[in-house]
C-alpha positions in Angstrom: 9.1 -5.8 -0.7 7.1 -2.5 -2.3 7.5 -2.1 -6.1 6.5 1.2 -8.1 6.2 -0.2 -11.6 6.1 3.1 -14.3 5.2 2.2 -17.8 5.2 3.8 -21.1 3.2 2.7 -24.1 5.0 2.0 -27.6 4.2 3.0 -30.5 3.3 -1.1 -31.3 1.6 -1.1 -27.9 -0.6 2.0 -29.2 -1.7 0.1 -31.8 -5.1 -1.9 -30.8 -6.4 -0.1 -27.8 -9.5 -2.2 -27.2 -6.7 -4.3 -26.4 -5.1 -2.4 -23.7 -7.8 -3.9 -21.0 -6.7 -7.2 -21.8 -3.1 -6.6 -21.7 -3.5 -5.6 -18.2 -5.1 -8.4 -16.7 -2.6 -10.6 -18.2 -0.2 -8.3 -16.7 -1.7 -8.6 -13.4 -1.8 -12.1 -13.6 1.7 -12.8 -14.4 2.6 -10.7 -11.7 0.7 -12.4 -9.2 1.8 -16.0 -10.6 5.3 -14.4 -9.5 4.4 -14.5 -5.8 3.1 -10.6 -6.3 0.3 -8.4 -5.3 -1.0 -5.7 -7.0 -2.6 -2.9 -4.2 -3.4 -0.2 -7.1 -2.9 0.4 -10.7 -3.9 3.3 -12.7 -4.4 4.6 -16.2 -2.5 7.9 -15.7 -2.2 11.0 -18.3 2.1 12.7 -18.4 5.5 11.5 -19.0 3.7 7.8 -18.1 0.8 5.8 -19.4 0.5 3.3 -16.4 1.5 3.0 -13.0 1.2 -0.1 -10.9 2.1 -0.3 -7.0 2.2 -3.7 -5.3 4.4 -6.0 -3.2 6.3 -9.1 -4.8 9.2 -11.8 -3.5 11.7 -10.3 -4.5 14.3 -7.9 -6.7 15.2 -10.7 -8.8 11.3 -11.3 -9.4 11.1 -7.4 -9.7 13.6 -7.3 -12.3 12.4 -10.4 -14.1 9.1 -9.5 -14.5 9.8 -5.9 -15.7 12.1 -7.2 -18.5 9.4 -10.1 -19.7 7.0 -7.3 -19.5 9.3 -4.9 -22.0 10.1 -8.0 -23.9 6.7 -8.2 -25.2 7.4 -4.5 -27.4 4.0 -3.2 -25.8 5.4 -1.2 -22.6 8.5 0.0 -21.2 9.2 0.1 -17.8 11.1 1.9 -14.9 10.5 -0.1 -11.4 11.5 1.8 -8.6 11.6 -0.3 -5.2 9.3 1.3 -2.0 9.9 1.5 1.6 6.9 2.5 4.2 7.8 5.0 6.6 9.1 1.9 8.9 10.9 0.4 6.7 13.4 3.5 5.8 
């Protein structure tokens, strides 16, 4: 299954930027420890900070990442879920 995974930076998540780096591997990680794949992220400039494309298990694993992910107060998210051309 595709996920497009939009994030926003907090104010708190704004704080330490020679943090952000970090942050995102740990992101990546988890995300992969989930049975995902990451196939592009990118530092992005309008309405959001981040955006992360990849494949994962599930919706549930979607959905469960994305909250632990805004749990931590550093992002929020929106995760929209992607179809190929196939697919739809």
């Amino acid at each position: 299954m595709h996920y497009i995974l939009l994030m926003k930076m907090t104010a708190e998540g704004a704080k330490d930027p020679k943090d952000i780096p970090r942050r995102i591997a740990k992101g990546i990680e988890g995300w992969k420890a989930m049975g995902g794949s990451i196939s592009s992220f990118h530092v992005t400039f309008g309405d959001y900070d981040y955006v992360a494309v990849g494949d994962g298990p599930s919706d549930e694993a979607a959905a469960a990442f994305a909250l632990a992910l805004a749990g931590k107060g550093k992002v929020t998210t929106t995760t929209l879920k992607g179809f190929t051309p196939e697919e739809f």
